[in-house]
VEXSEGU-197926 format. One line per 8 residues: number of its first residue (from 0); their letters; for each residue x negated, y negated, z negated of C-alpha. Coordinates in Angstrom, 2 decimals, m for minus. Layout:
N
NUM = A = X,Y,Z | ...
***
This chain:
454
0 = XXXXXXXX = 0.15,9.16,m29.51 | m0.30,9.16,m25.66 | 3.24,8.67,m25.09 | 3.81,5.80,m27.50 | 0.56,4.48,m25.78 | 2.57,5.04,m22.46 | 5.78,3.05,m23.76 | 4.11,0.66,m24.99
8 = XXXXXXXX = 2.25,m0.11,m21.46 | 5.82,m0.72,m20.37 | 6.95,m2.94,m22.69 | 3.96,m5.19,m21.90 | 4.65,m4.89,m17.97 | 8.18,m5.98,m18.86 | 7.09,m9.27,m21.14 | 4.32,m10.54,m18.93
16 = XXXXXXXX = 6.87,m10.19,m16.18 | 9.19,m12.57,m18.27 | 7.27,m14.73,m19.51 | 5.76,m18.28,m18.07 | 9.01,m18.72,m16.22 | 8.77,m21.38,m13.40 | 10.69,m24.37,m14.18 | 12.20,m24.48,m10.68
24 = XXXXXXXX = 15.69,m22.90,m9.78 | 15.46,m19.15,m9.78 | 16.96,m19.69,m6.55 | 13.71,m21.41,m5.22 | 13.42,m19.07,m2.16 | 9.77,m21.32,m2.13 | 8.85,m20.06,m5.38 | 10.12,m16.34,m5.94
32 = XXXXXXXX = 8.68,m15.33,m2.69 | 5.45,m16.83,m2.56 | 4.42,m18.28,m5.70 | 5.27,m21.92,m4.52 | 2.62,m20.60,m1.62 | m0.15,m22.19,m4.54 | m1.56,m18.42,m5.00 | m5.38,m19.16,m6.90
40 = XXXXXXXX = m8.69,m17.08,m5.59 | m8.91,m14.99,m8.62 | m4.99,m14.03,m8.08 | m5.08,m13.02,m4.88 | m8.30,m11.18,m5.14 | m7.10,m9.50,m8.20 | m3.09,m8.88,m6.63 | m5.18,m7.63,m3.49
48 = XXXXXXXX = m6.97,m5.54,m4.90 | m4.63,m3.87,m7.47 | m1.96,m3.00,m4.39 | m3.83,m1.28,m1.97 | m4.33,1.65,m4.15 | m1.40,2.61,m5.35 | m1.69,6.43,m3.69 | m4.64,7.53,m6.45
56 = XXXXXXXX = m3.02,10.62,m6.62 | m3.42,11.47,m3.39 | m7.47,10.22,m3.51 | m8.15,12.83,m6.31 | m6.29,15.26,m4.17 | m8.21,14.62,m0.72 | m11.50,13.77,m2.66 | m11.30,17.47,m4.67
64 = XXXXXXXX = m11.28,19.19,m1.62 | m13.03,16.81,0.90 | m15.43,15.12,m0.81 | m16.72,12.53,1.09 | m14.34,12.33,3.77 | m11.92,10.30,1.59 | m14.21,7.36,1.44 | m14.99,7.69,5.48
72 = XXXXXXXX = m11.26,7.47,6.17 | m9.65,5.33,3.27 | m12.53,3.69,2.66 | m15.12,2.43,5.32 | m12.52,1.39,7.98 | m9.97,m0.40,5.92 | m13.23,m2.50,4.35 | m14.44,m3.63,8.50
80 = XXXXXXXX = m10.76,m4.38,9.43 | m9.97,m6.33,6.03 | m13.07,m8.34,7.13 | m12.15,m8.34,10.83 | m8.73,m9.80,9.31 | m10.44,m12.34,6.87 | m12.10,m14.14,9.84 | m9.69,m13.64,13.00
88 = XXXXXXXX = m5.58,m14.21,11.36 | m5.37,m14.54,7.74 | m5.98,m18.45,7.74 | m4.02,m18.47,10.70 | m1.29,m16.96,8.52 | m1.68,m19.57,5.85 | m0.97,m22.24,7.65 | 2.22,m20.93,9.71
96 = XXXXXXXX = 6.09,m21.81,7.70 | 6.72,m18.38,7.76 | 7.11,m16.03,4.75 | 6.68,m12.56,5.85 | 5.38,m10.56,8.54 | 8.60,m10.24,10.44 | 8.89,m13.98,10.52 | 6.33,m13.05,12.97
104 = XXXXXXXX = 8.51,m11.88,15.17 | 11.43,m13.88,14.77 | 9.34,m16.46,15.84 | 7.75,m15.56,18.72 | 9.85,m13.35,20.01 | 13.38,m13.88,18.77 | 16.36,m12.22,16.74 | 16.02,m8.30,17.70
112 = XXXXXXXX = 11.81,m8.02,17.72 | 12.25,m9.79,14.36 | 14.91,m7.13,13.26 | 13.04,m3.76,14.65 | 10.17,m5.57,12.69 | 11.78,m5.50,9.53 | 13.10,m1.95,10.21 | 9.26,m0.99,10.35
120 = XXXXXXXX = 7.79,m3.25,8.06 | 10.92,m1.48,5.63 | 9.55,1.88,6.40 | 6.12,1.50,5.79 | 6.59,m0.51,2.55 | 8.27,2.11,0.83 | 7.10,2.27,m2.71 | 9.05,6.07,m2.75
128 = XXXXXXXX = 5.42,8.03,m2.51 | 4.12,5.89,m5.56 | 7.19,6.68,m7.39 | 6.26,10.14,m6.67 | 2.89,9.92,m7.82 | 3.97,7.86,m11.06 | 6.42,10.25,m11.80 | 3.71,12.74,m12.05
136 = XXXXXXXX = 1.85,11.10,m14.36 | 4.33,10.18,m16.79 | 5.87,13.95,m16.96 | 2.54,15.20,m17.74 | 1.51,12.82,m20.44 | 5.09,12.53,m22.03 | 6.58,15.73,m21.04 | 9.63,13.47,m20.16
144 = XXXXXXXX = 11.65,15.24,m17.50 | 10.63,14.19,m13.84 | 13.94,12.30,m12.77 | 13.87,10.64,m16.07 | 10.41,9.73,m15.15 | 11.36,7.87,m12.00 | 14.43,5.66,m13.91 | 11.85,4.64,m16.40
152 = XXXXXXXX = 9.26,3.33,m13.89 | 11.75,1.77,m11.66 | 13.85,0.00,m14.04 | 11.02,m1.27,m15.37 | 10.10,m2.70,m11.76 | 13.08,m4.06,m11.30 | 13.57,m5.98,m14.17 | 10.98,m8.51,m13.87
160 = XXXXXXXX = 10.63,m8.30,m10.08 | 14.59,m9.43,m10.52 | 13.38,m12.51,m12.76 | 10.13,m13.99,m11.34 | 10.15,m12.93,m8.07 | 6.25,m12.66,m7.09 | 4.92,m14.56,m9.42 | 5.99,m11.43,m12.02
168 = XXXXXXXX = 4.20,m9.44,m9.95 | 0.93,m11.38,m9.92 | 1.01,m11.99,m13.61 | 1.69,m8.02,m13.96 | m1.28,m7.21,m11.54 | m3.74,m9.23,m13.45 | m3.49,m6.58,m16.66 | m3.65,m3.90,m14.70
176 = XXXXXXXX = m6.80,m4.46,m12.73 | m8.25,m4.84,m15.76 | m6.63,m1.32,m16.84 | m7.46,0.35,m13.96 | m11.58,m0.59,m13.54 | m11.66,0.02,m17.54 | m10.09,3.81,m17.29 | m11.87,4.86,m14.54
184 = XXXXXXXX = m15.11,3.37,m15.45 | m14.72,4.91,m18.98 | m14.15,8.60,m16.91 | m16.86,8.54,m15.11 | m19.46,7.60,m18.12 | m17.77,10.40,m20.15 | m18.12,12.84,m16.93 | m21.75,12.09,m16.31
192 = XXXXXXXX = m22.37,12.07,m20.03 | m20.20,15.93,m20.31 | m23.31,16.74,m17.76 | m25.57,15.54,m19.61 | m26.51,13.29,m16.96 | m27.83,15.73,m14.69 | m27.32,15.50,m10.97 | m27.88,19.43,m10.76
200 = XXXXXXXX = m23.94,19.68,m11.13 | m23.60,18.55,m7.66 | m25.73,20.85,m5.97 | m23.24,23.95,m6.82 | m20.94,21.93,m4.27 | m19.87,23.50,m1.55 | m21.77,21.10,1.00 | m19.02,19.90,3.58
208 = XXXXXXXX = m18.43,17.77,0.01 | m21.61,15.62,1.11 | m20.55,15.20,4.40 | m19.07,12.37,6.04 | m16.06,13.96,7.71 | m15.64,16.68,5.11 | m15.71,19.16,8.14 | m12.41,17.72,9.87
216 = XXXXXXXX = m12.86,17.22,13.68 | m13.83,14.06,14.90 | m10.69,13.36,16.60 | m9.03,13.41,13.18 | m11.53,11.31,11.44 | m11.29,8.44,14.12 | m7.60,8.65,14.04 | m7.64,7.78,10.97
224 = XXXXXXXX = m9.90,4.48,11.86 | m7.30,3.90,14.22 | m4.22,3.84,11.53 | m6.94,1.62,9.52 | m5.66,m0.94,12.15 | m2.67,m0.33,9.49 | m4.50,m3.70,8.02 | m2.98,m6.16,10.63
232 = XXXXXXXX = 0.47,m5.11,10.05 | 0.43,m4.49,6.15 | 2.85,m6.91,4.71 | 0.95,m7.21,1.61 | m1.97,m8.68,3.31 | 0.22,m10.78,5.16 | 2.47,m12.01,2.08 | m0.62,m12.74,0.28
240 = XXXXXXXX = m2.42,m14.82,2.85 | 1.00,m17.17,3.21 | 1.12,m17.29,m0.77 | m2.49,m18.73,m0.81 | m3.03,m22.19,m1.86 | m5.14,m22.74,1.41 | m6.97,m20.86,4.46 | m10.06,m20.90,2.69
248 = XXXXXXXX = m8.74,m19.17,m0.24 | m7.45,m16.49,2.22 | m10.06,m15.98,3.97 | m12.50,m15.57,0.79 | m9.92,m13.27,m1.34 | m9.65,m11.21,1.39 | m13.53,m10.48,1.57 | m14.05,m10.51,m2.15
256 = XXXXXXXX = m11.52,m7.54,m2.39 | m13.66,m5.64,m0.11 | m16.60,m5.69,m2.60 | m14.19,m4.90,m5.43 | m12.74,m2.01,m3.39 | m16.17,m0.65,m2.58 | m16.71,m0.46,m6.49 | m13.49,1.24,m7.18
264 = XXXXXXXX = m14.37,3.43,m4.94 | m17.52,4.86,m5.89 | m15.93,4.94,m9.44 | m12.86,7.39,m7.51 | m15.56,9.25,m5.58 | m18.04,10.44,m7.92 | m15.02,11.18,m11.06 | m13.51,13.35,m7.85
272 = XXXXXXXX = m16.49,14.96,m7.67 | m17.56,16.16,m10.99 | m13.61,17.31,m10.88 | m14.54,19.61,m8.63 | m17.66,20.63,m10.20 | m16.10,21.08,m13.77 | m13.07,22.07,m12.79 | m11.90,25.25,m11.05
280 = XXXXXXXX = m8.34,27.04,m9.89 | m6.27,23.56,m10.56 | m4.02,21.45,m8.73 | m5.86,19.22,m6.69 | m3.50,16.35,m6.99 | m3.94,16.52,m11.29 | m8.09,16.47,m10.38 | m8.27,12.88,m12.63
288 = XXXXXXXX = m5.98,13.65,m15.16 | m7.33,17.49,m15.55 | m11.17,15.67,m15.64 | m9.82,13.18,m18.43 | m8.75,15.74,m20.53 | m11.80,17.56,m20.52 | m14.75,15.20,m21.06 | m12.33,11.78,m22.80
296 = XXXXXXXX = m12.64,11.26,m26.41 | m9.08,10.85,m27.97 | m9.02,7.24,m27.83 | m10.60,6.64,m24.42 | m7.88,9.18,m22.62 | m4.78,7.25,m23.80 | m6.32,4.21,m21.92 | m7.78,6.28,m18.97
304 = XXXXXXXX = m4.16,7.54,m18.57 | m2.33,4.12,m18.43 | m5.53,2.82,m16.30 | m4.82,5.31,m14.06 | m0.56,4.42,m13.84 | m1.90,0.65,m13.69 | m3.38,1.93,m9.76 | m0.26,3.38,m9.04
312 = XXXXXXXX = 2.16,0.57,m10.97 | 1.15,m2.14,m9.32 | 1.77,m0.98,m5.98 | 4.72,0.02,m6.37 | 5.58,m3.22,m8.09 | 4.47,m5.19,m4.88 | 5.87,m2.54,m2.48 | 9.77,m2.61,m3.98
320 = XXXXXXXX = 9.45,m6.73,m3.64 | 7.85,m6.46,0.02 | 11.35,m3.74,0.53 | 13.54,m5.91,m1.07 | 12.77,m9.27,0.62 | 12.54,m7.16,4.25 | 15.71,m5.70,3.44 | 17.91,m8.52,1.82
328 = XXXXXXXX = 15.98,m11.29,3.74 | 14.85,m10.55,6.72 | 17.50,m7.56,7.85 | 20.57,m9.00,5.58 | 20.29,m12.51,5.45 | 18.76,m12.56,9.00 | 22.14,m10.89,10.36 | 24.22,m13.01,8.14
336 = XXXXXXXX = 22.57,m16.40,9.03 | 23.22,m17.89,12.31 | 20.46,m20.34,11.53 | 17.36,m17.98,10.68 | 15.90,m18.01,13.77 | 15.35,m21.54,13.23 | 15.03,m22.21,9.70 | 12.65,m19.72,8.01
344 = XXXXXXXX = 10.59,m22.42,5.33 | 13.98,m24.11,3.77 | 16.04,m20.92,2.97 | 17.27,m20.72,m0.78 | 20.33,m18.61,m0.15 | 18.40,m16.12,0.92 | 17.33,m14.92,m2.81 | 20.65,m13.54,m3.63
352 = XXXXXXXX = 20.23,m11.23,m0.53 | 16.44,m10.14,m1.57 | 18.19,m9.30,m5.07 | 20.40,m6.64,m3.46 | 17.67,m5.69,m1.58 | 15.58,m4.93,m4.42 | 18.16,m2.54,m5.60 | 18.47,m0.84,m2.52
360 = XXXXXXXX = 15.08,m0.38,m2.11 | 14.76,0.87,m5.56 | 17.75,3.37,m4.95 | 16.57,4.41,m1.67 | 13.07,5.46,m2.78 | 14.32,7.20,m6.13 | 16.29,9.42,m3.55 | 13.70,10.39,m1.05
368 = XXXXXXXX = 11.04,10.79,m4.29 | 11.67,14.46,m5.16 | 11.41,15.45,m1.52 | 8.13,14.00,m0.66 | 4.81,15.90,0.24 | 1.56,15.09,m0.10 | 0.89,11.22,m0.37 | m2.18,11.68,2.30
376 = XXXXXXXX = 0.68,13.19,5.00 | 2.53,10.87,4.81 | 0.37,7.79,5.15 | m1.10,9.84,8.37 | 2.14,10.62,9.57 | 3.78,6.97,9.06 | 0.56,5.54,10.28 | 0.87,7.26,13.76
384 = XXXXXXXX = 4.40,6.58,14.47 | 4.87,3.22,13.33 | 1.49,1.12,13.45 | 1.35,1.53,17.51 | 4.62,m0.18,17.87 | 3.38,m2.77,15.99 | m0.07,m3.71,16.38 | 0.06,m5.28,19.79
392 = XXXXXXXX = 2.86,m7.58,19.69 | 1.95,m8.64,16.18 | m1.55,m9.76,17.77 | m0.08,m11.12,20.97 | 1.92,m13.08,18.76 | m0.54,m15.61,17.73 | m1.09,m16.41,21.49 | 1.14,m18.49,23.44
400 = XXXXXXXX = 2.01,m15.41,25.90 | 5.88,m14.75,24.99 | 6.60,m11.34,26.66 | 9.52,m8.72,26.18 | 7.97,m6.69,23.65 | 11.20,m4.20,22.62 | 9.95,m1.71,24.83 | 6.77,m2.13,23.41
408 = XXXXXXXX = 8.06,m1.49,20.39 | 10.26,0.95,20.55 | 8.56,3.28,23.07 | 5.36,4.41,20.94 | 7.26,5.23,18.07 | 9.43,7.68,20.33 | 6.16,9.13,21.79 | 4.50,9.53,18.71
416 = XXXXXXXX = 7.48,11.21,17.40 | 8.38,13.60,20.18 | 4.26,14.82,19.67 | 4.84,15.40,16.09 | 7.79,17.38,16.94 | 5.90,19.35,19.42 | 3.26,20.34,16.67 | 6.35,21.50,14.38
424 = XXXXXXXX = 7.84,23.96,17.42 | 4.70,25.10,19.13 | 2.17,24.93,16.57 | m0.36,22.12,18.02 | m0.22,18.82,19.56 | 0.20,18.40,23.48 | m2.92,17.86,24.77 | m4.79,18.40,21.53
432 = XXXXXXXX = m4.53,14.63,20.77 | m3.89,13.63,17.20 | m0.32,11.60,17.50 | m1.50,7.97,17.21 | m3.46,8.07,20.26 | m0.26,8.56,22.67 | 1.46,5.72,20.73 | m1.11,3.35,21.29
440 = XXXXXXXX = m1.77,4.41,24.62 | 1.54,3.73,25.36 | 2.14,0.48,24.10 | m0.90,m0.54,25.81 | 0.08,0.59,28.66 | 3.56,m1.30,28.37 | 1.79,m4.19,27.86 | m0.57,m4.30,31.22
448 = XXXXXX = 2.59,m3.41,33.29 | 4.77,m6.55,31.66 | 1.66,m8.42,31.85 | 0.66,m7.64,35.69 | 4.30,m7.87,36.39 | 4.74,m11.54,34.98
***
């Protein structure tokens, strides 16, 4: 039953991804990037939403053994530096010609910022930890084998991604955030209801559960506030806010999502918890799935299941188009056209190239999928390496300052690097700093020596 429940999920991803086909060209470069940049409120609160939590795998996994610490450091600073974002760039972004975050770059600072951009921008966006985590999820319900797993999910991805371009995705994301509220919404009533209601569960808890940093050190908890910065360089935010219809619809999706992703997240929370207090000797990372099949009624775990591959679905939906247009469009096409650094709003050839980069994405991250650890490392490590290099010249470049920023951008992510690879040999980090802080340091640092220097 679960499984043809599961199938049938697809098939339903793959016709809503078909269907309402735009009446332009599908070589509209306009229209299968951003949506004919006429993205509604309720669509971009609802695409919002839906991608940012694509790693719910990972959540059960941190939340079952740190309780509260997952909402201090996936929670509370992403919500003040989505808001931060609402009111200082993402209007800003609206009203700019450009169509993704590395247009940025080109821009401001020419043809080899704009490609070490994309590079990062290509990293980051990798949908291979969602994969993972989807992957997971299907094996367990359908006992399909794992690899099998992976060509199911992504060829059913690609296939609509291939036809509509982001409106697919949009249209896609709309069912499941609906899914995904509904399934978890439905766990948590059956959990509490398992307990008869009773808080008394909780109080078995061991009680670094309750508290905010879950008994990490500081240092490590504000790092992670730091990566939160992660916000200003996320090139879903960014695609989003140039898809809207207008600043003002920008602006407003982006701090409606935060209220939506304060709910989800007290519905992730408190089902995390009463894993861990009905639950014992498991794998943290199956905490949901284990809960579900202890306290859901037969019909209410078939849709908790496919609620819960809706979180993880629709990220990886939005992260293989982010890949394939900062592969085929802005590495690619980039390379191939002498004109991009000037023409970046009037670009139709440049779908063909975000077609082949939607299969090497896809290919890329089915590779790297098997040999992935946990989905919390490697936001933390990607976070520290990469964000630093970023954050500063993507700020600076809504000012009229036009420095040299390849240093800037290169040197962090070497730092941050070599101090990871110190931790691997020697056992700690030089000076006991957590590896985003020499990163930032040192693009900061780059940047007061250009700036004094100019």
């Amino acid at each position: 039953m679960l499984s043809f429940i599961l199938f049938s999920y697809f098939i339903v991803l793959i016709i809503l991804g078909f269907t309402k086909r735009e009446a332009s060209k599908s070589t509209d470069a306009n229209s299968y990037l951003l949506a004919g940049r006429k993205l509604s409120l309720p669509g971009f609160v609802i695409t919002l939403v839906s991608t940012w939590y694509g790693g719910i795998i990972g959540i059960g996994e941190n939340t079952y053994l740190y309780g509260l610490q997952t909402w201090t450091i996936f929670g509370l600073p992403y919500y003040l530096f989505a808001i931060f974002f609402a009111f200082s760039v993402a209007g800003k972004i609206n009203k700019l010609s450009t169509v993704s975050l590395s247009d940025q770059f080109y821009k401001h600072y020419g043809k080899v910022p704009g490609v070490i951009a994309a590079v990062y921008i290509f990293i980051l966006s990798s949908p291979a930890p969602y994969l993972l985590s989807a992957g997971i999820i299907v094996n367990h319900v359908t006992g399909l084998n794992y690899e099998l797993s992976l060509m199911l999910i992504a060829i059913t991805c690609v296939s609509y991604i291939w036809s509509g371009g982001l409106k697919a995705v949009i249209r896609t994301d709309i069912f499941q955030f609906s899914l995904m509220f509904s399934g978890f919404a439905l766990l948590l009533f059956y959990s509490a209801q398992f307990s008869n209601f009773s808080v008394e569960i909780f109080k078995s808890l061991p009680s670094n559960l309750f508290h905010p940093t879950g008994g990490a050190s500081i240092q490590y908890i504000a790092a992670w506030f730091f990566i939160a910065l992660w916000t200003f360089v996320d090139p879903g935010f960014y695609q989003r806010c140039a898809a809207a219809k207008s600043p003002r619809t920008a602006r407003h999706g982006i701090l409606l999502s935060v209220c939506f992703w304060l709910i989800f997240d007290m519905l992730t929370l408190f089902s995390g918890l009463y894993a861990r207090a009905l639950l014992s000797d498991i794998e943290p990372s199956l905490s949901y799935l284990k809960l579900a099949e202890l306290v859901l009624p037969q019909f209410a775990i078939g849709i908790f299941f496919i609620g819960m591959l809706s979180v993880i679905m629709s990220t990886i939906d939005s992260l293989t188009f982010i890949g394939a247009t900062t592969f085929g469009r802005d590495i690619m096409w980039r390379i191939q056209n002498s004109q991009g650094t000037k023409n970046i709003s009037v670009q139709d050839t440049a779908v063909p190239f975000v077609r082949k980069g939607l299969l090497v994405t896809v290919l890329i991250s089915l590779m790297i999928a098997l040999s992935i650890p946990s989905v919390v490392q490697i936001w933390y490590i990607l976070g520290s390496i990469i964000v630093p290099g970023l954050l500063l010249p993507f700020l600076m470049s809504f000012s009229k300052a036009k420095l040299d920023v390849i240093t800037m951008m290169v040197a962090p992510l070497i730092v941050s690097i070599l101090w990871i690879i110190n931790k691997n040999i020697f056992g700690v980090y030089p000076l006991g700093l957590e590896p985003f802080y020499p990163g930032i340091i040192t693009s900061v640092s780059i940047f007061i020596f250009k700036w004094l220097k100019k």
